[in-house]
N, C-alpha and C positions, 0 to 999 in steps of 0.2 A: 504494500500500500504506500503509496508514494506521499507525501509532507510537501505541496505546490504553495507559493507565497500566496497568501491574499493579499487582497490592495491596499488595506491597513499596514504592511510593514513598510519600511524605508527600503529605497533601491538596497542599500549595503543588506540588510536582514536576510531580502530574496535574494540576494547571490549568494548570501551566507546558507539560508537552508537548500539553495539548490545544489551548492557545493557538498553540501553532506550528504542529500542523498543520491549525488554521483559516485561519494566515496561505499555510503552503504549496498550499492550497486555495485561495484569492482570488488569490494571483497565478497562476493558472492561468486564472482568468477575462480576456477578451478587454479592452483599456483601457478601453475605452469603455463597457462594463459598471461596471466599477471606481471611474471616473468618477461615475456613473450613480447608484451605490449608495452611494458615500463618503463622503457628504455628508449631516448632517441639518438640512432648512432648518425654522426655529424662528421665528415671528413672536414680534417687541419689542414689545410696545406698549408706546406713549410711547419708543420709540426710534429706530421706522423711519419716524416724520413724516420728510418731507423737511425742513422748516425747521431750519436750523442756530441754535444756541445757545451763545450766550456770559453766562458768569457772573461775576460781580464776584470773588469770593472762593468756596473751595470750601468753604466753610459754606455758599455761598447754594445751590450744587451739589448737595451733600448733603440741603439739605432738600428740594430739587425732586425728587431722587432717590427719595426716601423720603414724597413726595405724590402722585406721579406715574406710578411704576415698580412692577410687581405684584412682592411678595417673592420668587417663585420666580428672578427672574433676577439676585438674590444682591445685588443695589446698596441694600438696606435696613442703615441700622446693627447693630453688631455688641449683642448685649444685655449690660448691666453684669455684671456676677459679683460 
């Protein structure tokens, strides 16, 4: 039996009880589903070379990061303000 917001609660309440009974929903599912599904696998580039890397100073880090590493996986400098 599912727990739907009524129009009395606040937006946050109804995300809050639809979140739970998404949660009580997934643990109904068998582990190994769960397993299956729980996971989102993301390729790195320039991260998931195998060759391991060592840097002198994490300036030298930071620029490799920021020559090497596409911006969406957040290792690019923050911008001045």
């Amino acid at each position: 039996m599912s727990t739907l917001p009524s129009r009395s609660t606040s937006p946050d309440e109804a995300d809050d009880l639809l979140f739970r009974e998404q949660c009580r929903r997934q643990m109904q599912r068998p582990l190994e589903a769960r397993m299956k599904y729980g996971f989102c696998r993301v390729s790195r580039p320039g991260l998931d070379v195998p060759a391991s890397r060592v840097f002198a100073s994490t300036r030298a880090y930071r620029e490799w990061c920021a020559a090497n590493l596409p911006a969406y996986l957040g290792y690019q400098p923050a911008p001045l303000e």
